[in-house]
N, C-alpha and C positions, 0 to 999 in steps of 0.2 A: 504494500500500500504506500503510495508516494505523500508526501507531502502535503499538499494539497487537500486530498482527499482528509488524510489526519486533519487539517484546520477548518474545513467542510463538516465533518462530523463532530467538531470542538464546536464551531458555531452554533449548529442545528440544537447541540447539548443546551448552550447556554441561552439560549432561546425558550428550550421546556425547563431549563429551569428558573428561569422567569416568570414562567407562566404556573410553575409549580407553586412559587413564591408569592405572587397574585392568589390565587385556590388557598392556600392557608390564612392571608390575610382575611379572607371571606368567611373561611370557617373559624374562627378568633372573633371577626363581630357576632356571627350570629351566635356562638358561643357565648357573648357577654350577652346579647339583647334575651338568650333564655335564661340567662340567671337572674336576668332582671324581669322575664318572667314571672317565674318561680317567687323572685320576693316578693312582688306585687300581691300576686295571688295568696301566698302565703299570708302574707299582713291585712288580706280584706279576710282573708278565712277567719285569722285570729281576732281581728277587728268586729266580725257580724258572732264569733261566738260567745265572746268576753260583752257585747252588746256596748260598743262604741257607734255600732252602725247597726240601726235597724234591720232586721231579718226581711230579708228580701230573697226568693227563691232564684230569682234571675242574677238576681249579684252573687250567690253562694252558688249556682253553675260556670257563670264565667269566673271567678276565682281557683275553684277548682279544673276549670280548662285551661285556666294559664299555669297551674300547676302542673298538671298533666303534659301541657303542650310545651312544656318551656322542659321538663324532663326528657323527654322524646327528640327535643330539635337539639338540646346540649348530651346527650349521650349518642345522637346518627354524627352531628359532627364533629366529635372528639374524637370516632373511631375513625372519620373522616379526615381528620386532621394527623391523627396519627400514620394514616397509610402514605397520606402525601409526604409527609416529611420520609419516611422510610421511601418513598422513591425518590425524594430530594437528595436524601444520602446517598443512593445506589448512583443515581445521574453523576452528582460531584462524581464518585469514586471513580464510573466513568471517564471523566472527561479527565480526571489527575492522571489515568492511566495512558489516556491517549496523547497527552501534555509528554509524558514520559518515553513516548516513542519518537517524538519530533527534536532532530538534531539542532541542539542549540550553535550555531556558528559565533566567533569573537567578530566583535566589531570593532576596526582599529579605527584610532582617532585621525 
């Protein structure tokens, strides 16, 4: 494999891994907006049972769907976040490897 082709497939790397990098940013917000679920909901829970907030059936179903929902959307993209980063690392190891085949020349002054 010539040259070339090595800094052709180094590019193409560093491109998915950009785009890997983007995908985890995304799964890191939604990851915060469900924990911020979850407190929400939690705090009207404990709010309508402690009777700060009138009992109201419709407030005590959306509190426990944001509890639910906000469970569900921070543990799909945590496992989501975990897989991308394990291909983030494989990519790097990648691209170090093929970094590693490419003859570095001296450059004189």
């Amino acid at each position: 494999m010539d040259e070339d082709d090595l800094r052709e497939q180094i590019s193409r790397l560093e491109v998915h891994i950009e785009e890997l990098a983007e995908a985890i940013e995304k799964c890191r917000k939604v990851i915060l907006i469900s924990k911020a679920a979850i407190a929400v909901g939690g705090a009207l829970i404990l709010a309508i049972t402690f009777g700060a907030i009138r009992f109201d059936p419709m407030a005590m179903i959306a509190a426990i769907t944001a509890v639910v929902g906000g469970i569900v959307l921070y543990g799909s993209n945590r496992s989501t976040l975990e897989q991308t980063m394990a291909a983030v690392r494989a990519a790097e190891a990648q691209r170090a490897e093929l970094i590693g085949r490419i003859e570095l020349r001296i450059v004189a002054h």
